[in-house]
C-alpha positions as CSV (number, residue, x, y, z in Angstrom):
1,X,0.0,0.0,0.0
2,X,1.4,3.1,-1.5
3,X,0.2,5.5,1.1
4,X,1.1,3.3,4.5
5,X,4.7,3.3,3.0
6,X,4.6,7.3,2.4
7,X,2.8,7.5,5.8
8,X,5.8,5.5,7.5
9,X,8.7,7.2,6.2
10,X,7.3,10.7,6.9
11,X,5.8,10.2,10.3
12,X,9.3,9.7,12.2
13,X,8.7,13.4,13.3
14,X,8.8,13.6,16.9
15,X,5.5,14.8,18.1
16,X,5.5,17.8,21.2
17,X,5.1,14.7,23.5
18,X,8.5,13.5,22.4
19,X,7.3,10.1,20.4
20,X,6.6,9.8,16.8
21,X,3.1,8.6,15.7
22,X,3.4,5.1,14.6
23,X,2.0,4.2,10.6
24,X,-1.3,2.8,12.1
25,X,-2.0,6.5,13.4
26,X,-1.0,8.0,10.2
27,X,-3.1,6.0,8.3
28,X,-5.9,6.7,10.3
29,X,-5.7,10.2,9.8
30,X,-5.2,10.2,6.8
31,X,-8.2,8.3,5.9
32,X,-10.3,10.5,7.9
33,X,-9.4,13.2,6.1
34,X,-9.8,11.8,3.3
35,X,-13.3,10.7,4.2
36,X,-14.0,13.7,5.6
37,X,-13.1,15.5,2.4
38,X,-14.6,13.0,-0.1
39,X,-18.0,14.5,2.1
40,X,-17.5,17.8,1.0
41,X,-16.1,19.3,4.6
42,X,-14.3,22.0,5.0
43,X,-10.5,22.1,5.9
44,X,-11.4,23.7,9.2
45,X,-12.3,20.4,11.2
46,X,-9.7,18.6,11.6
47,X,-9.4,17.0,15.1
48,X,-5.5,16.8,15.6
49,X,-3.1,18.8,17.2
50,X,0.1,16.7,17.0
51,X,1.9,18.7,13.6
52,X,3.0,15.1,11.8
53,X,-1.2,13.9,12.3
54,X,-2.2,17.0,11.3
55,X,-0.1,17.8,8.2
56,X,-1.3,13.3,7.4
57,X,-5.4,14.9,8.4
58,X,-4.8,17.6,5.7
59,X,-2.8,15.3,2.9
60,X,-6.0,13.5,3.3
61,X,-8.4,16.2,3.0
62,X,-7.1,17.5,0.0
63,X,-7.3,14.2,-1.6
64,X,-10.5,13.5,-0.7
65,X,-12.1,17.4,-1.7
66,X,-10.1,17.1,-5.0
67,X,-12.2,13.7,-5.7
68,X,-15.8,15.4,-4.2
69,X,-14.7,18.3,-6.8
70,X,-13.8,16.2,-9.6
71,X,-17.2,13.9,-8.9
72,X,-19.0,16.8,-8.6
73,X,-17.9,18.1,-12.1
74,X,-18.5,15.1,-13.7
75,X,-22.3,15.0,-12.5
76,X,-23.1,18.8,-13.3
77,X,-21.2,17.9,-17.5
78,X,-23.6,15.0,-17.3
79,X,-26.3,17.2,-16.6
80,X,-25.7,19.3,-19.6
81,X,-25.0,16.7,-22.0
């Protein structure tokens, strides 16, 4: 899985509590950004604080608002046609 392997190399940031968030935890926020964009949320909920889950929160986001967008256009061209 592409993204666990991105997600592991990049979360050994030490966190503020001095310990690096694991690849389970990176996953799992990205993916809920990523669900969370793929709803059509805004940027402005994300529930983490620690930077390295944060910055993996909005990696997600942006992946998931980018599909909602690109779903989104597709349905409103298929309207027309």
């Amino acid at each position: 899985m592409q993204i666990a392997l991105q997600c592991y190399s990049r979360c050994n940031v030490t966190r503020s509590n001095g310990m690096s968030p694991d690849r389970e935890q990176c996953e799992k926020a990205y993916n809920q950004g990523c669900m969370w964009g793929m709803s059509g949320g805004d940027s402005n909920r994300c529930p983490y604080t620690d930077a390295p889950l944060t910055q993996w929160w909005f990696d997600g986001w942006q992946a998931g608002i980018d599909a909602w967008h690109d779903r989104n256009l597709q349905q409103k061209n298929a309207k027309q046609a």
